[in-house]
py3Dmol code that shows the C-alpha trace and the ligand (Angstrom):
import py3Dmol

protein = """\
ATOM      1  CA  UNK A   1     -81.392 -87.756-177.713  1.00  0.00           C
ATOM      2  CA  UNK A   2     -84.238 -86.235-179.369  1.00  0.00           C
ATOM      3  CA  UNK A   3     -85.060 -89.005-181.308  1.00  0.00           C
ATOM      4  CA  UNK A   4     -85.054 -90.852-178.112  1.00  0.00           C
ATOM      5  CA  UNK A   5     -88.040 -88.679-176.765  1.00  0.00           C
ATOM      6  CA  UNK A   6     -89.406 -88.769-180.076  1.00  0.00           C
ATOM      7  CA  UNK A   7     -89.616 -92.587-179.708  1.00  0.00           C
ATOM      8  CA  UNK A   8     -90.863 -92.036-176.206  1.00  0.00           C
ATOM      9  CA  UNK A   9     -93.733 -89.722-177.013  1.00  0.00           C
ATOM     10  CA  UNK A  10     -95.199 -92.904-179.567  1.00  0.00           C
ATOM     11  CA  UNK A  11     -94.695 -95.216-176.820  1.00  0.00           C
ATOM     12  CA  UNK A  12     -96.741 -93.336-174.424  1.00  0.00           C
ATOM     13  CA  UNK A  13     -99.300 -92.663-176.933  1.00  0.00           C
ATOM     14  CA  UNK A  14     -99.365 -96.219-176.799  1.00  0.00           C
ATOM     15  CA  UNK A  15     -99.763 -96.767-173.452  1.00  0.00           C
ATOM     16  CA  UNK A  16    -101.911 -93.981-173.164  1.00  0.00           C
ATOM     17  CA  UNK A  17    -104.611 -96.505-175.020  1.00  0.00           C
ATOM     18  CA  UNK A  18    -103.592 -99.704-173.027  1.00  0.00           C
ATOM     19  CA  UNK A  19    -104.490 -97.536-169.700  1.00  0.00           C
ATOM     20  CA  UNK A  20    -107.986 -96.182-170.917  1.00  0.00           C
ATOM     21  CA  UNK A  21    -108.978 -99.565-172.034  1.00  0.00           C
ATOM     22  CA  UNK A  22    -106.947-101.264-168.739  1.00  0.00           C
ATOM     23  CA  UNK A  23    -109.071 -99.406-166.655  1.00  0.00           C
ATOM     24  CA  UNK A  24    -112.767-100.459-167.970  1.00  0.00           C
ATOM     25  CA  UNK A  25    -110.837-104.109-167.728  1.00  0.00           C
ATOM     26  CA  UNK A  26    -110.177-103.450-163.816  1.00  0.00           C
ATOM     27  CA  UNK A  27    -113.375-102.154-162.854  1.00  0.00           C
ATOM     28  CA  UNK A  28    -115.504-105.012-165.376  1.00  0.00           C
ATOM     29  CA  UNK A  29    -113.491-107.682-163.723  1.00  0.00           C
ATOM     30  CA  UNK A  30    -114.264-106.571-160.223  1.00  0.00           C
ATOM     31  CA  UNK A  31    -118.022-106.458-161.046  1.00  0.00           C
ATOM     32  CA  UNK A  32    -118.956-109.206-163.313  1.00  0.00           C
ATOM     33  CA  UNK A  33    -116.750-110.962-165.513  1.00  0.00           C
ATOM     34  CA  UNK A  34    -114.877-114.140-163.946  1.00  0.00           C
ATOM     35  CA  UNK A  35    -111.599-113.683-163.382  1.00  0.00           C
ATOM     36  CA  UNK A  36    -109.316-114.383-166.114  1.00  0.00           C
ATOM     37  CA  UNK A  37    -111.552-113.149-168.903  1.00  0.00           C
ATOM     38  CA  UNK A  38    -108.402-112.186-171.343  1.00  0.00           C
ATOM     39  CA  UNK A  39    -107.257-108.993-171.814  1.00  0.00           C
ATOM     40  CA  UNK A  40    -107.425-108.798-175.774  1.00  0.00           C
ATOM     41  CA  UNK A  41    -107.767-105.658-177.767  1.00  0.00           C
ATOM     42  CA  UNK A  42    -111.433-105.469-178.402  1.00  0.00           C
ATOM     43  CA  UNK A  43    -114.379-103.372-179.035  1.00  0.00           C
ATOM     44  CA  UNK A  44    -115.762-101.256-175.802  1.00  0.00           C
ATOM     45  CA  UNK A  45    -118.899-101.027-177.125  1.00  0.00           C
ATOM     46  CA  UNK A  46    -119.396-104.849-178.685  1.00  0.00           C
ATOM     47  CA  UNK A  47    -116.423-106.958-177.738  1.00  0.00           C
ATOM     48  CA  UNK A  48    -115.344-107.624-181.344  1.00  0.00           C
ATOM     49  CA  UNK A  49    -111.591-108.411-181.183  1.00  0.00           C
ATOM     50  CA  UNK A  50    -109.684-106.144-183.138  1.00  0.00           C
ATOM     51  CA  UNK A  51    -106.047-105.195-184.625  1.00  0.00           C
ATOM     52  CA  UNK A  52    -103.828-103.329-181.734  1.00  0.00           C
ATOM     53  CA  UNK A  53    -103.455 -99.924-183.169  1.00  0.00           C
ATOM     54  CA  UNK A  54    -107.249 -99.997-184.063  1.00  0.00           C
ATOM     55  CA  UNK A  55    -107.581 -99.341-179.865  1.00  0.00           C
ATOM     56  CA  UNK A  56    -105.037 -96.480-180.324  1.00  0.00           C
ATOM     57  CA  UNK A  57    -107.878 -93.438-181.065  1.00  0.00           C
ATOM     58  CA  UNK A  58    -105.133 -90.937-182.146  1.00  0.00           C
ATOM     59  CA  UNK A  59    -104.157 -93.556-184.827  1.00  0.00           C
ATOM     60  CA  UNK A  60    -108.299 -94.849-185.612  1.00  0.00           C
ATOM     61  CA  UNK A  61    -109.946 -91.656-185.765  1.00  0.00           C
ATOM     62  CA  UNK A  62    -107.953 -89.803-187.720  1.00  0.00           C
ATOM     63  CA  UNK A  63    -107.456 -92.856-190.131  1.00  0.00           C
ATOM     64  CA  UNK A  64    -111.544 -93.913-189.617  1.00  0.00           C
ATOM     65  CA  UNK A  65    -110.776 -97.113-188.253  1.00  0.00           C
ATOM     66  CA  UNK A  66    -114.274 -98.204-187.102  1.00  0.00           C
ATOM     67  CA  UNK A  67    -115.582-101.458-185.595  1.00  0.00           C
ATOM     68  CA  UNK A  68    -115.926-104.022-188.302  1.00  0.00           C
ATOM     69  CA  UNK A  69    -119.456-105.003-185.814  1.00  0.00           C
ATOM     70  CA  UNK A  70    -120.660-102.403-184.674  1.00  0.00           C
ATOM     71  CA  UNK A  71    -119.307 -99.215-185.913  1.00  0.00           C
ATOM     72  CA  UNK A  72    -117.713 -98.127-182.992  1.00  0.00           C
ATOM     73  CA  UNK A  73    -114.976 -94.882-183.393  1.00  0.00           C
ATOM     74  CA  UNK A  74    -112.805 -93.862-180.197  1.00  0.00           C
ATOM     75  CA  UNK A  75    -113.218 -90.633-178.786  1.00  0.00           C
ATOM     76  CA  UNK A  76    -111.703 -87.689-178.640  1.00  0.00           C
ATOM     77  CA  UNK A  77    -111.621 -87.995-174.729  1.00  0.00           C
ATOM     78  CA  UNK A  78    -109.190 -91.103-175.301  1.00  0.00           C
ATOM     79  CA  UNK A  79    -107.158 -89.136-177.962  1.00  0.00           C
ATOM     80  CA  UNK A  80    -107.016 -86.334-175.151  1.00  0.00           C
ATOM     81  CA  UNK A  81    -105.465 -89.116-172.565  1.00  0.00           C
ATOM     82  CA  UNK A  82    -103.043 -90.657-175.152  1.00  0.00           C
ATOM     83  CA  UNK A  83    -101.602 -87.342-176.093  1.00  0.00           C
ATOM     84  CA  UNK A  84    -101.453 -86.702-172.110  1.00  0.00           C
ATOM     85  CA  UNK A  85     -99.375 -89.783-171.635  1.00  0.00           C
ATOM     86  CA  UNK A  86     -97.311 -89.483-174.771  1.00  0.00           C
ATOM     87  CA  UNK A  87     -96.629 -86.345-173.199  1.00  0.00           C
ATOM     88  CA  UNK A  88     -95.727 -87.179-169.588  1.00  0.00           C
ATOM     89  CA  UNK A  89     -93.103 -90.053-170.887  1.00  0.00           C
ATOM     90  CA  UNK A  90     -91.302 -87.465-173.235  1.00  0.00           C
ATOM     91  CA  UNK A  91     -90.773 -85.214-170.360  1.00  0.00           C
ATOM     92  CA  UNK A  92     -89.757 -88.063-168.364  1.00  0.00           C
ATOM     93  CA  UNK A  93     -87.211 -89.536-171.004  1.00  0.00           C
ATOM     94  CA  UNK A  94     -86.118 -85.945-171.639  1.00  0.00           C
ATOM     95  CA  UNK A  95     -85.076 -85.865-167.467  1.00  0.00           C
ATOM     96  CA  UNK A  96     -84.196 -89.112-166.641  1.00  0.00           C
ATOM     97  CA  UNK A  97     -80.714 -89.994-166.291  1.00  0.00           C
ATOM     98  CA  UNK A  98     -80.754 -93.416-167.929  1.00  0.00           C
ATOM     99  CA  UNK A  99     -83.551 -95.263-169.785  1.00  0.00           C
ATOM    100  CA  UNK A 100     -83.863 -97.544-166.873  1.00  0.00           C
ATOM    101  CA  UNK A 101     -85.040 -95.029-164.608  1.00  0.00           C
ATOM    102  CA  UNK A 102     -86.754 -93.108-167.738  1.00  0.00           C
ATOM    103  CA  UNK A 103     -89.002 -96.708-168.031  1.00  0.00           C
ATOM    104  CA  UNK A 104     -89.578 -97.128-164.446  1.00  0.00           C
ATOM    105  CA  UNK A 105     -90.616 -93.812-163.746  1.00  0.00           C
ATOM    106  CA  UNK A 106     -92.969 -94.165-167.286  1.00  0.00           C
ATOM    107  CA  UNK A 107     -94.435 -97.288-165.126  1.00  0.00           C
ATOM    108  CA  UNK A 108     -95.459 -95.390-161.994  1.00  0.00           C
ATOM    109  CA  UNK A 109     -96.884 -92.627-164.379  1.00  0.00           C
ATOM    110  CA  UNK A 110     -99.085 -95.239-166.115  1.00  0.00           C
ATOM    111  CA  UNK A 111    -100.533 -96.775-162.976  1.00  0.00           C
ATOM    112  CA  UNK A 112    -101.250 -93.450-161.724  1.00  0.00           C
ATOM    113  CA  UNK A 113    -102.654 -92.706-165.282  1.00  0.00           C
ATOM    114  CA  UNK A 114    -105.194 -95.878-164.541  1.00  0.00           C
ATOM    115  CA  UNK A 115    -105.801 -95.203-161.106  1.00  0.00           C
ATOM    116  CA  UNK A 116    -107.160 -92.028-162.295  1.00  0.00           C
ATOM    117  CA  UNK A 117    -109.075 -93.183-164.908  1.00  0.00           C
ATOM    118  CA  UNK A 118    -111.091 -95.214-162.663  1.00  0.00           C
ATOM    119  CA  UNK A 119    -111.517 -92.834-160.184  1.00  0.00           C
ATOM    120  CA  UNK A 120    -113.353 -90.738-162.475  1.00  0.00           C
ATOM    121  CA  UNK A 121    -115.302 -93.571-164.007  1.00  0.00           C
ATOM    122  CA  UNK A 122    -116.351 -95.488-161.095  1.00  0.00           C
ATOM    123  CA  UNK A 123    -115.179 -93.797-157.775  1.00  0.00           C
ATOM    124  CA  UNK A 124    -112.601 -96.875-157.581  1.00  0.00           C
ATOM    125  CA  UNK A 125    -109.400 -97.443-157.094  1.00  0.00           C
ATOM    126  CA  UNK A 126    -108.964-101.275-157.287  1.00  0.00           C
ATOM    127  CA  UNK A 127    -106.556-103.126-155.625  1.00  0.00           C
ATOM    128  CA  UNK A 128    -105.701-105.265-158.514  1.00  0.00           C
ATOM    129  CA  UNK A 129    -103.501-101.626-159.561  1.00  0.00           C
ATOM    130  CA  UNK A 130    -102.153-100.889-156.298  1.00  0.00           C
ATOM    131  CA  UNK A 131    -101.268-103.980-154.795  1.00  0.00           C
ATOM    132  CA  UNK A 132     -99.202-105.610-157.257  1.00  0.00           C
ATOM    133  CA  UNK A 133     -98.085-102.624-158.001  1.00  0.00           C
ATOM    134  CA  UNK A 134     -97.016-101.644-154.850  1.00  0.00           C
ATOM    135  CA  UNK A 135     -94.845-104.999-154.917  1.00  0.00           C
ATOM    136  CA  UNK A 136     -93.128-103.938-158.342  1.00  0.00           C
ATOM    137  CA  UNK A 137     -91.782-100.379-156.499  1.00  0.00           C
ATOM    138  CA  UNK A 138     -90.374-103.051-154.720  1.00  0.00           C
ATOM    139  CA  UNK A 139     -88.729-104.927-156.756  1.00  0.00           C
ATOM    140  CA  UNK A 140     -87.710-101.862-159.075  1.00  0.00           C
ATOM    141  CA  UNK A 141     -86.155-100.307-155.907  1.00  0.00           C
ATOM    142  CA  UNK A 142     -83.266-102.611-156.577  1.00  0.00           C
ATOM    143  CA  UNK A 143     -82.952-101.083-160.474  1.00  0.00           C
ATOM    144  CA  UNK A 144     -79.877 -99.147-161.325  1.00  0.00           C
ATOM    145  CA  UNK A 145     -80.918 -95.155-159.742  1.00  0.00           C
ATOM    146  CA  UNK A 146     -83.941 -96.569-157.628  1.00  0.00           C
ATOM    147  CA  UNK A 147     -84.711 -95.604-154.183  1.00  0.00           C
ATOM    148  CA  UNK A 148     -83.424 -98.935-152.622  1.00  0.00           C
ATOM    149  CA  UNK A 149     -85.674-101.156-150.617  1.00  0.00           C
ATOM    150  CA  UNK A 150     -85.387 -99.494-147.240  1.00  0.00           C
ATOM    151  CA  UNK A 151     -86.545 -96.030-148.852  1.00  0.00           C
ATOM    152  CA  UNK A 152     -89.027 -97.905-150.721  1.00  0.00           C
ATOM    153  CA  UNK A 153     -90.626 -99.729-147.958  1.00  0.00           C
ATOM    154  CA  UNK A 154     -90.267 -97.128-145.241  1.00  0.00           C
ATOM    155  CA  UNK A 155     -92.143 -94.746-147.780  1.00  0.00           C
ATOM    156  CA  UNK A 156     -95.083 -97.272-148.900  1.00  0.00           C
ATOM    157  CA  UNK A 157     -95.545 -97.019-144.799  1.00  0.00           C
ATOM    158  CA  UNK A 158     -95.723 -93.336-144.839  1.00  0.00           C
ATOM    159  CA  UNK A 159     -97.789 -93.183-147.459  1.00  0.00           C
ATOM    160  CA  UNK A 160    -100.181 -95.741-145.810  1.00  0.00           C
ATOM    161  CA  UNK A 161     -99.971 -93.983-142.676  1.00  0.00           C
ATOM    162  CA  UNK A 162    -100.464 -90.588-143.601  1.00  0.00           C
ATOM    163  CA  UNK A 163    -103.436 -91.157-145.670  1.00  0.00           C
ATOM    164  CA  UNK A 164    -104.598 -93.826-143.303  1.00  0.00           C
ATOM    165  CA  UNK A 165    -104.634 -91.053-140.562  1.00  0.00           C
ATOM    166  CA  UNK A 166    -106.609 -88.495-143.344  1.00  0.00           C
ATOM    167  CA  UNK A 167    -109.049 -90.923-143.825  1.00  0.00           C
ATOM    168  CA  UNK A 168    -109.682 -91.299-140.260  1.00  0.00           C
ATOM    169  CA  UNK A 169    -109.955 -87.429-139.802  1.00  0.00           C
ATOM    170  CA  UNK A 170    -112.795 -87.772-143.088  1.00  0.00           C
ATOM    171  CA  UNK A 171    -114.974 -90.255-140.869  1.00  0.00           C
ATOM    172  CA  UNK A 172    -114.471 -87.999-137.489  1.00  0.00           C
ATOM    173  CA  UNK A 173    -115.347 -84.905-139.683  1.00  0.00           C
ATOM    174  CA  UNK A 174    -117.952 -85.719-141.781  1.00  0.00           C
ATOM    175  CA  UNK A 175    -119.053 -89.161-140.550  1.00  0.00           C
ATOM    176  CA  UNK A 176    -118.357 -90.745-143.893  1.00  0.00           C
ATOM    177  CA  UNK A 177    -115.721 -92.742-145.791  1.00  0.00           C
ATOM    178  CA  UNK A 178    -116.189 -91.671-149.296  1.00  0.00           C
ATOM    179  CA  UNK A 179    -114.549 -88.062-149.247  1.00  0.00           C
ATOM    180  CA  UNK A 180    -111.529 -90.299-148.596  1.00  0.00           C
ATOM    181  CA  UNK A 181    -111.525 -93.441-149.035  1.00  0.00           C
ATOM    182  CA  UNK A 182    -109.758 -96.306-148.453  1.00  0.00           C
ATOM    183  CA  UNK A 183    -108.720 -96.720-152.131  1.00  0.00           C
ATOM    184  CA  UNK A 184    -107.104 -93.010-151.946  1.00  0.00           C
ATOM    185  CA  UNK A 185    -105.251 -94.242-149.117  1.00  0.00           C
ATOM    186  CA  UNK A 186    -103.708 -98.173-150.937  1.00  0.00           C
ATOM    187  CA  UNK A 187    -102.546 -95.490-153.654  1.00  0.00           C
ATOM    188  CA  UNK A 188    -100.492 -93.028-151.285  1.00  0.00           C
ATOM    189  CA  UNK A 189     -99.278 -96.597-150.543  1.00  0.00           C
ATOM    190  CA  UNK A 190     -98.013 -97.172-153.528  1.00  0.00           C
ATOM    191  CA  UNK A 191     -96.829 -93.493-154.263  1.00  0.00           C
ATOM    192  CA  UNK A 192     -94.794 -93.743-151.451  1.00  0.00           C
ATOM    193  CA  UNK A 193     -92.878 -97.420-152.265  1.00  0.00           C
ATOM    194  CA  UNK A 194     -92.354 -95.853-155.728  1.00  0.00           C
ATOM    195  CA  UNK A 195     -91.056 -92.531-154.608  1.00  0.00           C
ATOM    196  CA  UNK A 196     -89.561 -93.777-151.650  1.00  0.00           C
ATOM    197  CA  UNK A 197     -89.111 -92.034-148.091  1.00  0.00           C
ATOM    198  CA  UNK A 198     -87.797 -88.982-148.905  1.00  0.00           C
ATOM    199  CA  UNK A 199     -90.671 -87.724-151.758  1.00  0.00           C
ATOM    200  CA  UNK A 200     -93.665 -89.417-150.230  1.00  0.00           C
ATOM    201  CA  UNK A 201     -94.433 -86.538-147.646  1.00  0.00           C
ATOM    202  CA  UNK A 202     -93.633 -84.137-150.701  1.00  0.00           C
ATOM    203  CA  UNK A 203     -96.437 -86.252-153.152  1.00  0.00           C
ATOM    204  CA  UNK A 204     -98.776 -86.005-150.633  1.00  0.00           C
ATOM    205  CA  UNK A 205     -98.800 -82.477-150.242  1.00  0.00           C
ATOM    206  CA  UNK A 206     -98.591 -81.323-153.836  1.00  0.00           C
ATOM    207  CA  UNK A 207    -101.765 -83.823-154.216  1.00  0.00           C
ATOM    208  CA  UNK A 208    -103.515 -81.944-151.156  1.00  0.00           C
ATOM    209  CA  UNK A 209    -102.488 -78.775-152.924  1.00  0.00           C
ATOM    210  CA  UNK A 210    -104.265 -80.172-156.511  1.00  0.00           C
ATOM    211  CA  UNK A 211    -106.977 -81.453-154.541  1.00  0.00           C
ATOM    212  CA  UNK A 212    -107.860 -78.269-152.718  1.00  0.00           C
ATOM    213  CA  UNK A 213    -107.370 -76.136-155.752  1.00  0.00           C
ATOM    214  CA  UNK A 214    -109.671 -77.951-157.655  1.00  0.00           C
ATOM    215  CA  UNK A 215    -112.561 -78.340-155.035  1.00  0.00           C
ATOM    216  CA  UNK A 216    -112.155 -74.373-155.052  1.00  0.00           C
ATOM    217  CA  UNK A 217    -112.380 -74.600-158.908  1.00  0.00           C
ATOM    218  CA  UNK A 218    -115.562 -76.573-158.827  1.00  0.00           C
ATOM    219  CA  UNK A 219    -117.276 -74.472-156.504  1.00  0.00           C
ATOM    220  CA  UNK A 220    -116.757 -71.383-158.722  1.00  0.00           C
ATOM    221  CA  UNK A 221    -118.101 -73.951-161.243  1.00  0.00           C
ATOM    222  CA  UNK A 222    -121.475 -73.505-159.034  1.00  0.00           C
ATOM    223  CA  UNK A 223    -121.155 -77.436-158.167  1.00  0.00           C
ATOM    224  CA  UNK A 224    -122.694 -77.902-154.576  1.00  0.00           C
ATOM    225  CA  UNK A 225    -120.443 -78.094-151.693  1.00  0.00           C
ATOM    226  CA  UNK A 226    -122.233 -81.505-150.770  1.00  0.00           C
ATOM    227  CA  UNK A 227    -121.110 -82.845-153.970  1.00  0.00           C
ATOM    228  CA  UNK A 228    -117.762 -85.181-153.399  1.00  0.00           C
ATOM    229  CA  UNK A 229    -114.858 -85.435-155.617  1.00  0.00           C
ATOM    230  CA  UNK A 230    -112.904 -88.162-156.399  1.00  0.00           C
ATOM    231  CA  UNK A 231    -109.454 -87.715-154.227  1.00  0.00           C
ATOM    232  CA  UNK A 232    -107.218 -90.222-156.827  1.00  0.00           C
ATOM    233  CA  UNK A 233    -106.823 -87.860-159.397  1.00  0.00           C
ATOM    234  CA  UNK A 234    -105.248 -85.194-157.013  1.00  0.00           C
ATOM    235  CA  UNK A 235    -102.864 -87.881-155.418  1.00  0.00           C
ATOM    236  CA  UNK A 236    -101.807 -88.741-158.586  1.00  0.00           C
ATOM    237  CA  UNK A 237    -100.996 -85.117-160.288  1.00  0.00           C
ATOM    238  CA  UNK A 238     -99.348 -84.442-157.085  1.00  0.00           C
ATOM    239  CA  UNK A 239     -96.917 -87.859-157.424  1.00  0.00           C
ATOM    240  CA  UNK A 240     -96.552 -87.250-160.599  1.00  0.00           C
ATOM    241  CA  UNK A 241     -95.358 -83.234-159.789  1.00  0.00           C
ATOM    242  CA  UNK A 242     -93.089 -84.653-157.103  1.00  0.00           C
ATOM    243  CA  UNK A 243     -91.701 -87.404-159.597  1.00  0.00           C
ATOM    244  CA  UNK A 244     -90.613 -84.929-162.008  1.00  0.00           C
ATOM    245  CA  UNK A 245     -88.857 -82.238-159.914  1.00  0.00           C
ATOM    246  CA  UNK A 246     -87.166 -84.300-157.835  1.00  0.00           C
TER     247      UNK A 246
END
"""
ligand_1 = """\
1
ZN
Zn -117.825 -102.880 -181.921
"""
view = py3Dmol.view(width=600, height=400)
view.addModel(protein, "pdb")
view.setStyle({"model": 0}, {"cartoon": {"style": "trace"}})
view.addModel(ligand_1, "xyz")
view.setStyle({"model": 1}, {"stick": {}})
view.zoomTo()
view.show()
């Protein structure tokens, strides 16, 4: 058992480095790139392809594992993320009543992990994450402990709904979509297939909750009350909240 947490921790250290590098891949291939430029471990800074674990920072740094090119080192900010994730998936192996529903629920942690990540970066959510994502909560509904497909579709309505009806209130209240936008809202979608039904209003709230208590943060941080925050990030802490307690 602990062993098995142990194992899941590495894994999500792991994953922690496909996400930060997944996300620069999502928002490059939206702007520039063609599509179907390949998704090989390489340099951020030069493109150089290197070894796997070199991408892993709390494996390079530590171990100086710099760009053969250009001399490149991964941050501590990505070391801060993969610890993040390594935690999240040992607390969700540690809860989840069979590694089936322990992987799923490591699956919707990761895309709300990279939904995040691009939030900050770019103020984007892009619908090459929550889209075919949204399909795979789906699909996993079916898994062994899932929600089942009419909880799963019934809540990726909700969750459009509700935020769909937020984002409307953001336009009639401040006469502009970017408080809210329409990227927050294609995530609640996809919090609510993966959740299902009878979490989705729950999610929601506990994001409203982070998202509140954090623009109250930043204004005691002296940041202007004009200044916008990204919405994803909130959304996803609260998802990730609900996923854990329920
Ligand atoms: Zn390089």
């Amino acid at each position: 058992m602990e062993l098995a947490v142990v194992a899941w921790f590495a894994l999500g250290v792991f994953a922690g480095s496909v996400a930060y590098r997944l996300a620069d891949y999502l928002l490059e291939r939206r702007s520039a790139d063609p599509p179907g430029a390949s998704f090989t471990p390489r340099c951020p800074r030069c493109g150089a392809t290197r070894r796997l674990l070199a991408n892993v920072a709390t494996i390079a740094r530590p171990l100086r594992q710099r760009c053969r090119e250009c001399g490149f080192l991964p941050g501590f900010d990505q070391i801060a993320w993969e610890i993040g994730v390594g935690v999240a998936f040992a607390i969700l192996a540690a809860i989840a009543p069979t590694a089936v529903e322990a992987a799923w629920a490591a699956i919707v942690t990761l895309t709300l992990v990279v939904a995040t990540l691009t939030d900050l970066r770019a103020r984007i959510i892009p619908n090459a994450l929550t889209f075919p994502m949204s399909a795979a909560a789906m699909v996993a509904s079916f898994l062994p402990g899932g929600v089942g497909i009419v909880a799963a579709a019934l809540g990726g309505a909700m969750g459009f709904g509700l935020a769909m009806g937020i984002w409307l209130l953001g336009r009639l209240l401040y006469r502009r979509g970017d408080v809210f936008g329409l990227g927050d809202v294609k995530l609640a979608m996809f919090i609510g297939a993966a959740l299902g039904s009878q979490d989705v209003v729950r999610a929601l709230v506990y994001g409203i909750l982070a998202g509140g208590a954090s623009a109250v943060a930043l204004l005691f941080l002296g940041r202007s009350r004009k200044t916008t925050m990204p919405y994803g990030p909130a959304m996803a802490l609260g998802a990730f909240a609900a996923l854990v307690t329920r």
